[in-house]
N, C-alpha and C positions, 0 to 999 in steps of 0.2 A: 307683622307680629302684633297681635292682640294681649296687651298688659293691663291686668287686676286691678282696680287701684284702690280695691280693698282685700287685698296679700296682705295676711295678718305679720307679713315679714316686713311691709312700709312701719310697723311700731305705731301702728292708729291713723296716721298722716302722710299720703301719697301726696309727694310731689301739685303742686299747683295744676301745672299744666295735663297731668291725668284726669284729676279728678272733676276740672272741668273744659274738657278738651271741646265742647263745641260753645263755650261761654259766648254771648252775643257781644260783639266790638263796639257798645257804643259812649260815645263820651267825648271829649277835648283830649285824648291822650297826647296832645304832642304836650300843652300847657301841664298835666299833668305829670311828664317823664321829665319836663324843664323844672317844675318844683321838688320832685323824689331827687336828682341829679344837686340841685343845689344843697339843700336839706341835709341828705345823707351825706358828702362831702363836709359840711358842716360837724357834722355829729362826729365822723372818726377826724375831722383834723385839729379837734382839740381836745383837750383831758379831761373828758367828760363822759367819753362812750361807759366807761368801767371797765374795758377790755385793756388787759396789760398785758397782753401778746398779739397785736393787731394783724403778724404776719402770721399765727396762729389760728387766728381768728380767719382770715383773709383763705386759706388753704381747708379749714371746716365748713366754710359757706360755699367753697367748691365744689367738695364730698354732698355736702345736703341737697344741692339743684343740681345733681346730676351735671357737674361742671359747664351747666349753662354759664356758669359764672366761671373766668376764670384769670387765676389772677394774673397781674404782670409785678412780676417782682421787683424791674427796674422802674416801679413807680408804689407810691404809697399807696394805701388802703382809700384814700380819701381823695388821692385823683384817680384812680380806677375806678371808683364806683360813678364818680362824677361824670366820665366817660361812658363809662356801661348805661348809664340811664339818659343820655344826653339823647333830646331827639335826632338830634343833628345826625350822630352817629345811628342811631335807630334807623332813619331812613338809610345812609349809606351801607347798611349789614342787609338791610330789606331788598335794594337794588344790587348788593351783590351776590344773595342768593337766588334772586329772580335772572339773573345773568348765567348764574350755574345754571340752573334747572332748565336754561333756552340751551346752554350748551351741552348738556347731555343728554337734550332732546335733540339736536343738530347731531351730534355722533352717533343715536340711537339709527337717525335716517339712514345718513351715510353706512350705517354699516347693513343696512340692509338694500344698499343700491346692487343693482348687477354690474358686475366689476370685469372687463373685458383685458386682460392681461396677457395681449400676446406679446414674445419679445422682438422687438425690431432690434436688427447687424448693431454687436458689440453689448447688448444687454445681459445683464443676468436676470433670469426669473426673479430676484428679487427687486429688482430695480425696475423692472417692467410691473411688476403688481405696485409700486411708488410711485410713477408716473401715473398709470390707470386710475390709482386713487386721487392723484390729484386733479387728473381732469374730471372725474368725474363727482368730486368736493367743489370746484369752480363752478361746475354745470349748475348743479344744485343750487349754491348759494345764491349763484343770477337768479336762480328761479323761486328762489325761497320769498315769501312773504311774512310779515311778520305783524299780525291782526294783535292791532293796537288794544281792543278791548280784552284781548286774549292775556295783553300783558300784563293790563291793568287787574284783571280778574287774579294772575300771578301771585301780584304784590302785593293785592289784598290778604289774598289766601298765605303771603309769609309773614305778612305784618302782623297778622291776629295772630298765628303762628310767637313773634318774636314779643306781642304782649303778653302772653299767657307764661312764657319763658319768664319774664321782665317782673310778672309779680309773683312766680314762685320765687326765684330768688329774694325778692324785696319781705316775703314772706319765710320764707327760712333764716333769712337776714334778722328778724325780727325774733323770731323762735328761739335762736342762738345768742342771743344780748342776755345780761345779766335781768333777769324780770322781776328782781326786787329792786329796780335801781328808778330814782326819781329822772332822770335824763330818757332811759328808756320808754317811760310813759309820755313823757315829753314828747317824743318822737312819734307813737303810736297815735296822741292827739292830733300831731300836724296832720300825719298821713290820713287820719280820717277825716280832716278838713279840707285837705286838698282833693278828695274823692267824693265831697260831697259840692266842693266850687265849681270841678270843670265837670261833673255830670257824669262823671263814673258809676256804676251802681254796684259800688262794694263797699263793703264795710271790714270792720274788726272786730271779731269778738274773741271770746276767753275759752278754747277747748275743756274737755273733762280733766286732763291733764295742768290746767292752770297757764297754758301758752296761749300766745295770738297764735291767731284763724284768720286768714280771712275770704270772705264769702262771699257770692251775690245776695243783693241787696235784698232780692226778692223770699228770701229765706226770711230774715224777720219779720217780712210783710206776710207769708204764709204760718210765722207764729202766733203774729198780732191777731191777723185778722180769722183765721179762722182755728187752731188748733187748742190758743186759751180761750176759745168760746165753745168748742166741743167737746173737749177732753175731760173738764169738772164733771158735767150733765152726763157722758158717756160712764164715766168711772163711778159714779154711783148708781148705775143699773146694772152695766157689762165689763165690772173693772179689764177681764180677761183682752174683751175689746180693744178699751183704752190701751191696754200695756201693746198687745200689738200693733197699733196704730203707734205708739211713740217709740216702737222699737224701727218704723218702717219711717220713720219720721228723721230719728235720728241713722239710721243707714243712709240718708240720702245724705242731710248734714255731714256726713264724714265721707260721702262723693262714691258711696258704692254702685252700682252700674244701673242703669233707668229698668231695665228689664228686671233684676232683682225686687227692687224697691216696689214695683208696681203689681207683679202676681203677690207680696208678703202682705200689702196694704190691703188690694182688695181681695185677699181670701177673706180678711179682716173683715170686710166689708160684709162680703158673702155670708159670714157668718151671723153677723150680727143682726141679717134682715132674714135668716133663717130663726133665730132666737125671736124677733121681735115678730112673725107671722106663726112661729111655732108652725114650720112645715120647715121638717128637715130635708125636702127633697130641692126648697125654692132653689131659682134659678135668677139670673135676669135676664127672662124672658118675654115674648108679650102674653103668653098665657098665663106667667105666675104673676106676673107683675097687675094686667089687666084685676084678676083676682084678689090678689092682696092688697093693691093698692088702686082700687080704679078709679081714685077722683085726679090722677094724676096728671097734669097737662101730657097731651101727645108727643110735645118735642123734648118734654124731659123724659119721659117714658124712653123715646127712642136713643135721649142723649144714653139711658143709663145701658141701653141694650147692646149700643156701640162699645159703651164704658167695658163691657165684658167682651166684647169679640178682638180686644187687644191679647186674651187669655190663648188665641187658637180655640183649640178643641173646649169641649164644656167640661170634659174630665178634669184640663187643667193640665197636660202633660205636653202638649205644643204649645207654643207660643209665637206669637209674633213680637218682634223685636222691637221695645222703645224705645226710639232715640234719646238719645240722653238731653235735649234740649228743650224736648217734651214733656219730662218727668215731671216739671214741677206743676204745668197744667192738670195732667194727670191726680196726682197727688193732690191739687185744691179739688178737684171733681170727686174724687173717692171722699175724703171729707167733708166737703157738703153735701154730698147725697149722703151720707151718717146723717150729717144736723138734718135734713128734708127727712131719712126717715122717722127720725126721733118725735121731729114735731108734725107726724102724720097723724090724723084723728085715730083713737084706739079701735074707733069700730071698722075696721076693714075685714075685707072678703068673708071668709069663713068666721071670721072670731069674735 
């Protein structure tokens, strides 16, 4: 099942683990699940959170992460979270979903072995197809091997899995605290000092709404470094430009799908190198491009050519699908070929 995670019905903010379901795993997360574990245990088990209904509290942070989070009511708020973020436990949830997942690959087999169920003096056919299955579950399992890297690849694949889980709660967790409360920011500090010690690359910032976000890191690096250096200069020649470009800007900031983001941006694009050659038919091609722009080096030329065969067809109505892991590559490419057109000499091809 393929889920939106920009359904104007998530209220602006899909879940963590949606919106960035393929986030890259890198960092110290164990060092940092041992500081969110102590931290947060800290924070609800003294009279400081601002929350005067902690079992309240405890049961809405359920509701928010899709009960990734979920509580134990025969324990406080402040030793189950300490628990839920504990590496210790993190590995033990990792190796016992990699254990499911071998054994419902294990009955997957079995159940498609050929099963010889005749009954031998004093059997019932049901007891004879019980026997059958079991020797032929013995048979099997002697014969089964169990490729160690296969397991390993598993555990990765549940562990990035149970981080992605790990910081929408800790981010819903956040969302839901009183945000005019001085302990609150308190808390919002650490965590972003502890994401910035063991090498995580996410940050926190302040939605339209006035709540923590948080992001990869690589978003206010795609702010810095190129979007407050194109958007002034774009917005006083092509404001219409500009506004599409930060509308495509901020859809990705709120985690809407790489494919979206990337035909909205570079029609954007498209547009703008039609205005700035005044040939409404350009393309990025190597004939219009060759034309309009022929001092262009050949590998940006070709970069930009590829740039549009993400689109499918030249009408724009196929597409090929970007992975969401990609977007942001993307995304810096369409905005610096803006800045590359902008500061292209005005005497090109025909004009």
């Amino acid at each position: 099942m393929t889920i939106d995670s920009n359904d104007p019905r998530w209220g602006g903010c899909a879940p963590w683990f949606l919106r960035y379901i393929n986030h890259t795993i890198t960092g110290d997360w164990t060092t940092l699940f041992s500081r969110l574990s102590r931290r947060l245990e800290h924070h609800f088990r003294f009279p400081v959170s601002g929350v005067s209904h902690l079992e309240y509290f405890a049961t809405r942070l359920a509701t928010e992460s899709l009960l990734r989070f979920k509580y134990d009511a025969e324990r406080d708020l402040a030793t189950t979270l300490s628990i839920y973020f504990d590496p210790s436990h993190i590995d033990t949830e990792c190796g016992s979903r990699t254990m499911q997942e071998e054994s419902e690959q294990f009955q997957a087999e079995l159940n498609a072995l050929p099963l010889e169920a005749t009954p031998i003096a004093g059997e019932s056919p049901i007891e004879a197809a019980l026997r059958a299955y079991r020797v032929a579950a013995d048979a099997h399992l002697k014969e089964r091997v169990i490729d160690s890297a296969d397991r390993e690849s598993r555990k990765a694949a549940h562990y990035a899995t149970i981080v992605a889980e790990r910081i929408a709660v800790l981010e819903a967790l956040l969302r839901i605290l009183p945000s005019q409360h001085e302990p609150t920011a308190e808390l919002i500090h650490d965590v972003r000092r502890f994401f910035a010690e063991t090498g995580v690359i996410l940050d926190i910032k302040t939605d339209e709404s006035g709540l923590p976000i948080i992001i990869p890191l690589e978003e206010p690096l795609l702010q810095s470094t190129i979007i407050d250096g194109l958007l002034p200069r774009l917005s006083a020649r092509f404001p219409k430009r500009a506004r599409e470009l930060v509308d495509a800007y901020h859809e990705f900031l709120k985690g809407t799908d790489g494919d979206t983001v990337f035909l909205n941006a570079f029609k954007a694009l498209e547009e703008l190198a039609r205005e700035l050659t005044r040939d409404t038919s350009f393309l990025f091609d190597t004939s219009h491009l060759q034309k309009s722009f022929p001092l262009l080096h050949g590998t940006i030329r070709e970069t930009l050519i590829q740039l549009a065969g993400h689109r499918g067809d030249r009408a724009g109505h196929g597409k090929n699908v970007v992975p969401p892991h990609e977007i942001r590559y993307l995304l810096f490419t369409i905005c610096n070929a803006a800045l590359l057109m902008l500061d292209y000499p005005e005497s090109t091809g025909d004009n």
